[in-house]
C-alpha positions as CSV (number, residue, x, y, z in Angstrom):
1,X,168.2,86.1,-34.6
2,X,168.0,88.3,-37.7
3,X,171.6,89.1,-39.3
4,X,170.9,92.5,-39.4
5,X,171.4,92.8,-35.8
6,X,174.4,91.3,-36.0
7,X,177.6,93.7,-35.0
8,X,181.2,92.7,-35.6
9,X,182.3,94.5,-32.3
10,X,185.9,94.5,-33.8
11,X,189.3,95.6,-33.8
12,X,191.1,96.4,-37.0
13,X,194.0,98.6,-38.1
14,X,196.3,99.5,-41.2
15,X,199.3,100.3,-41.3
16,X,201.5,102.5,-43.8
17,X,205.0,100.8,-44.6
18,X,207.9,101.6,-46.9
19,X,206.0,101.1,-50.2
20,X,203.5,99.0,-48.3
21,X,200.2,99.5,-46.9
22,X,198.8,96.7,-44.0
23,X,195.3,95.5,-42.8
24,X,194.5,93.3,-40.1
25,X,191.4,92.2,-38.5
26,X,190.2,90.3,-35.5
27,X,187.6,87.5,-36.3
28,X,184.5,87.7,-33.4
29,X,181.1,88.7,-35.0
30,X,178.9,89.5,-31.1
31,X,175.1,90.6,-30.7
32,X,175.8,93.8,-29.3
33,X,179.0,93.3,-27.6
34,X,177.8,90.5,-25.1
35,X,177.1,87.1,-27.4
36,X,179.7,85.8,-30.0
37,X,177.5,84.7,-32.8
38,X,180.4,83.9,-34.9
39,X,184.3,82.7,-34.4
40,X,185.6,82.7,-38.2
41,X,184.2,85.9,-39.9
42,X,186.3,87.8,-42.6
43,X,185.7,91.1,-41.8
44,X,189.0,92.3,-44.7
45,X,186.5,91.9,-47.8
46,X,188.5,92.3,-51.1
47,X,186.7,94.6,-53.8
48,X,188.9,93.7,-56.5
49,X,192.7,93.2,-57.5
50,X,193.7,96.9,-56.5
51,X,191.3,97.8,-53.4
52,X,190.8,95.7,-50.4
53,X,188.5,97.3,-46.6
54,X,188.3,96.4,-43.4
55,X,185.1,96.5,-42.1
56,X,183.5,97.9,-38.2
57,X,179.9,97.8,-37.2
58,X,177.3,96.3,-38.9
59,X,177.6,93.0,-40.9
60,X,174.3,93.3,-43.3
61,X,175.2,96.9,-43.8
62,X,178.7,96.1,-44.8
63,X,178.2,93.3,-47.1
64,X,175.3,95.9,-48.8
65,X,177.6,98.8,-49.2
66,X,180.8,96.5,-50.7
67,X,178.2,94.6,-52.8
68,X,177.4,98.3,-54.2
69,X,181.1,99.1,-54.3
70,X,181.8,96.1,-56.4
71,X,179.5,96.6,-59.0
72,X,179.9,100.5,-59.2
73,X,183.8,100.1,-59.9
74,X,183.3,97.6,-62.1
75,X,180.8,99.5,-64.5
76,X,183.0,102.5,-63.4
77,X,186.0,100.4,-65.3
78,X,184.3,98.8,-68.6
79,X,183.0,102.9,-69.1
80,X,186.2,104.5,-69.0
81,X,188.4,101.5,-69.7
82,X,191.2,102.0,-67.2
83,X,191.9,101.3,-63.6
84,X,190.1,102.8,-60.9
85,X,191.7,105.6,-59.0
86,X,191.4,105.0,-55.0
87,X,190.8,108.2,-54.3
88,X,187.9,108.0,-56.5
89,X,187.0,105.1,-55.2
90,X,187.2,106.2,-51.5
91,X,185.0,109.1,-52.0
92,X,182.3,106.8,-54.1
93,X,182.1,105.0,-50.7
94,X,182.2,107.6,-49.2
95,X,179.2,109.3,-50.8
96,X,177.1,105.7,-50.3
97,X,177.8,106.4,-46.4
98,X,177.0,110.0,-46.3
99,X,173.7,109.5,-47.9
100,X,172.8,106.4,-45.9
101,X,173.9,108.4,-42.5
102,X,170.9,111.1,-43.4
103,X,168.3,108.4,-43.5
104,X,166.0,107.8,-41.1
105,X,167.7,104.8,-40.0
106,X,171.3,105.0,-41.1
107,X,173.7,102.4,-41.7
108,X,176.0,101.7,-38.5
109,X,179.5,100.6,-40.7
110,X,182.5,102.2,-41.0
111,X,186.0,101.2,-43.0
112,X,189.4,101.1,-43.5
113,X,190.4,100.9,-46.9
114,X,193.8,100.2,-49.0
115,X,194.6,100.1,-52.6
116,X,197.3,100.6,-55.0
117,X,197.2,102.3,-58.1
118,X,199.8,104.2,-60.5
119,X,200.4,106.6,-57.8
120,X,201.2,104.3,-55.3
121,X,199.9,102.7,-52.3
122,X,197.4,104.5,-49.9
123,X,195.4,104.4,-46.3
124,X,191.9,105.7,-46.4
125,X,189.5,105.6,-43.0
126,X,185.4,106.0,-44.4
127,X,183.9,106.9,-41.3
128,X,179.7,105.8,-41.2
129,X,178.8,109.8,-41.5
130,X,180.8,109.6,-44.9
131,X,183.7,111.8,-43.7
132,X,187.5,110.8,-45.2
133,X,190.4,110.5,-43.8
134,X,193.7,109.5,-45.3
135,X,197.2,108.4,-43.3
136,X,200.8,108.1,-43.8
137,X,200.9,106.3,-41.2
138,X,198.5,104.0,-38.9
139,X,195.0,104.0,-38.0
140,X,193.0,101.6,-35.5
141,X,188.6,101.0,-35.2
142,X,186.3,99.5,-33.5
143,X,185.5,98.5,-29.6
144,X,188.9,97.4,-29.7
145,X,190.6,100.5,-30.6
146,X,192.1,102.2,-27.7
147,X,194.0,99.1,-26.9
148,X,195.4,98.7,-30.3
149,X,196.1,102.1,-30.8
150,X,198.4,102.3,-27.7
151,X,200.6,99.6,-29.1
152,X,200.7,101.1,-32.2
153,X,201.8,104.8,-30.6
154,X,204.3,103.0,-28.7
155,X,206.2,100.4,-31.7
156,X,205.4,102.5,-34.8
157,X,208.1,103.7,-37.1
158,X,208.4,105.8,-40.2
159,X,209.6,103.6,-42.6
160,X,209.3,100.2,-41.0
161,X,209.4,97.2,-43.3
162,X,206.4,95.0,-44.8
163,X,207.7,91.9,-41.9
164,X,207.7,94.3,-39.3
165,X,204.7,95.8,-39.9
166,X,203.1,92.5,-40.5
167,X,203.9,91.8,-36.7
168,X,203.1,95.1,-35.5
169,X,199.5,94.8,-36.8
170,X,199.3,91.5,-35.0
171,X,200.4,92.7,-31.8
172,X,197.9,95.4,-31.8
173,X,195.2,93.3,-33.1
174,X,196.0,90.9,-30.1
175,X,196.6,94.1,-27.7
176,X,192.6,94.6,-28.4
177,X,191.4,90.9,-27.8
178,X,192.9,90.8,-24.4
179,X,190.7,93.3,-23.3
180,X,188.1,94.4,-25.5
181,X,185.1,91.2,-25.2
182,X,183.6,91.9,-28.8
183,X,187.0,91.0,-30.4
184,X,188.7,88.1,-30.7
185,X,188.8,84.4,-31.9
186,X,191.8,85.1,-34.4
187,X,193.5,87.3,-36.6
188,X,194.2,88.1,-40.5
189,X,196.4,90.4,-42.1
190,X,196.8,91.5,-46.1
191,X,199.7,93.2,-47.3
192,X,199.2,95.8,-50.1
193,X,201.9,96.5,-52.3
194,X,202.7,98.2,-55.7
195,X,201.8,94.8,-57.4
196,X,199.6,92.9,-55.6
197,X,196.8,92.3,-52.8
198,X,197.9,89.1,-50.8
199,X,196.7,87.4,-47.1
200,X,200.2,87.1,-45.3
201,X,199.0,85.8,-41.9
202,X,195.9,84.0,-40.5
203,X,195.6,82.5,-37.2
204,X,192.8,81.0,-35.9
205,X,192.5,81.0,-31.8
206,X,190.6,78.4,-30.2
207,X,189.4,79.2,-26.4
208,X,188.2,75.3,-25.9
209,X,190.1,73.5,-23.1
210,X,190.3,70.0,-22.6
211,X,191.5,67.4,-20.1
């Protein structure tokens, strides 16, 4: 079984807060949707201590493009010594995504992204044909999405509070493993702030009965 054929299936969504962005993840990695191939992957990869993603699609292409992320910021950084904007960092992503769509065999990834810089905290979605979209509010991927993104429509709230939104983006990540077969097997959630990336809550969930 060749890892590039893995897909993450996935449900993941973020979340804008008072002052606070949220990302949360399932943790099922399948082989096209039918066999789970893997029951603890991290699929909220940190890029560095301002700019986390979540990822959708396909694992070898994702770990490529935040490999390629990583490195680009950080040469980005020692050149112009100061922080990374996130726009600019969105759009470098971006670009990498746009060019790889136009290939005779594109990537199949897509991400949610959220960072914090001097400007405050922000909610990017990079979609796999490159295209950007930013919310002030809440955002849901993957197979799973349909089913988070009607329990986010129906509990979200201008304004709502880091705890709250904490538990909102479980309840929609679990929403999506009730039905959707590609998701599932536990979830993790990261809270950005003005001062810091941090993993608020991971649960693992394990389907094994015994007598």
């Amino acid at each position: 079984m060749e890892k590039e054929k893995l897909k993450t299936g996935t449900t993941i969504v973020g979340l804008m807060g008072k002052d606070c962005v949220v990302l949360a993840a399932d943790r099922r990695v399948t082989l096209a949707g039918r066999l789970v191939v893997d029951k603890k992957f991290h699929k909220i990869l940190e890029i560095d201590d301002n700019l986390i993603v979540a990822m959708t699609g396909s694992v070898s292409d994702a770990q490529l493009f935040t490999r390629y992320l990583r490195a680009n910021l950080k040469l980005n950084e020692l050149k112009r010594t100061r922080k990374n904007d996130i726009k600019e960092s969105v759009n470098f992503l971006a670009n990498m995504l746009y060019g790889s769509a136009r290939q005779f065999i594109p990537s199949i990834v897509g991400f949610l992204v959220a960072g914090r810089d001097s400007k405050g905290v922000h909610l990017y979605e990079v979609g796999s044909d490159g295209s950007v979209v930013q919310y002030e509010d809440y955002v849901a991927d993957g197979s799973g999405m349909m089913y988070a993104t009607g329990t986010l429509e129906a509990n979200y709230k201008e304004g709502i509070q880091s705890q709250q939104l904490v538990k909102l983006a479980v309840q929609a990540v679990n929403s999506a493993m009730q039905r959707d077969t590609a998701s599932g097997n536990g979830v993790e959630v990261y809270l950005i702030t003005k001062d810091k990336i941090k993993k608020v809550f991971e649960k693992e969930i394990n389907s094994v009965i015994s007598a």
